[in-house]
N, C-alpha and C positions, 0 to 999 in steps of 0.2 A: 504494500500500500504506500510505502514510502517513498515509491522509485514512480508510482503513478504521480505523487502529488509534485514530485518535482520534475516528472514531463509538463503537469499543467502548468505549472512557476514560469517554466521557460517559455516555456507558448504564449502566457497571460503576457510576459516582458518581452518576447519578437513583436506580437500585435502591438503591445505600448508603443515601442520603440520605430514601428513603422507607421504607426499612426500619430506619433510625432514629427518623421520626417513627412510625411504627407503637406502638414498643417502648415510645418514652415517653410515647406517650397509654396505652396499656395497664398503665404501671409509675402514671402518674399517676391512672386510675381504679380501683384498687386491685386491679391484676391484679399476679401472682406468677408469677417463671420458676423456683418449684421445679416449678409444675408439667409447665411445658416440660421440665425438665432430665427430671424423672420420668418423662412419654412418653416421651423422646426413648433414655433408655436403660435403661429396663425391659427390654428385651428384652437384654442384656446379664448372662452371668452372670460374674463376677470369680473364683468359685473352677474354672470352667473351665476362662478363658484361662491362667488360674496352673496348671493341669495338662497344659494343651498344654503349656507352657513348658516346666515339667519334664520333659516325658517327651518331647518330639519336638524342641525346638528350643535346647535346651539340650545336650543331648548331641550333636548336630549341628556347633553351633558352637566344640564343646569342643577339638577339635584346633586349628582357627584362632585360638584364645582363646589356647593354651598357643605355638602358633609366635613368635606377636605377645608373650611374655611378660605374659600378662593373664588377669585370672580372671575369671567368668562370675558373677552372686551367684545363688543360690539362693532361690527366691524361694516365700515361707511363708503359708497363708491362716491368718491368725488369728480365732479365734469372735468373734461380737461376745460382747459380755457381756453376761447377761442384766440390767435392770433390778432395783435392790433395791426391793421395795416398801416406801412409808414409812407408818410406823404411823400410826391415827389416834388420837388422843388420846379415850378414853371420857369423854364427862360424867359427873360427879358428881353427883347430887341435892340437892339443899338444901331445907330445909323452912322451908315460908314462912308465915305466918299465914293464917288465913282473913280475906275482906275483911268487916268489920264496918259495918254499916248506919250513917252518921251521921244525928243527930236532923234536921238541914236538911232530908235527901233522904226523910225518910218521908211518906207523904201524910196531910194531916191530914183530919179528921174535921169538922168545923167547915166551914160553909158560908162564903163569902167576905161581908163587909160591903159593899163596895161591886156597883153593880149594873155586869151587864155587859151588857142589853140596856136600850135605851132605847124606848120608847113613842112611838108616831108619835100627834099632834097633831090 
């Protein structure tokens, strides 16, 4: 029985140890366990469980609670709160000049004095 429990030792610690490296190549390639956590308990609703509580297992345990001199807490779903949205600031207008032609950038009229082709020989 001895030589069983320390096959499963090592098995329980290979799994460990590979489902560690799993996590941190996944955490180091830019993977996220919100969205593990999110699968994994989506299905989960919290104002449920808080009304079983109160209404089945709560009253149940009430007598026991009270023999033991102990009290039960009552336990409260709070809303989330809604988000304030935050203002966006309106631009203002400013008035800017019109852009004005400088004399450099006009095209002149005037042919160029030097030639730009040259004459084959």
């Amino acid at each position: 029985m001895r030589k069983a429990w320390k096959v499963i030792l090592y098995v329980a610690l290979v799994i460990l140890i590979l489902g560690e490296l799993v996590l941190g190549v996944g955490l180091l390639s830019g993977g996220s366990p919100e969205r593990t956590w999110d699968a994994l308990y989506d299905h989960y609703d919290g104002d449920k469980i808080v009304e079983v509580w109160n209404k089945t297992v709560q009253p149940e345990l009430e007598p026991i609670a009270k023999m033991l001199g102990m009290e039960l807490p009552t336990v409260e779903v709070t809303p989330e709160p809604t988000p304030i949205p935050t203002p966006v600031p309106t631009p203002t207008p400013t008035a800017t000049a019109a852009p004005t032609a400088s004399p450099s950038a006009a095209p002149s009229a005037e042919p160029s004095a030097s030639p730009t082709a040259t004459a084959n020989p």
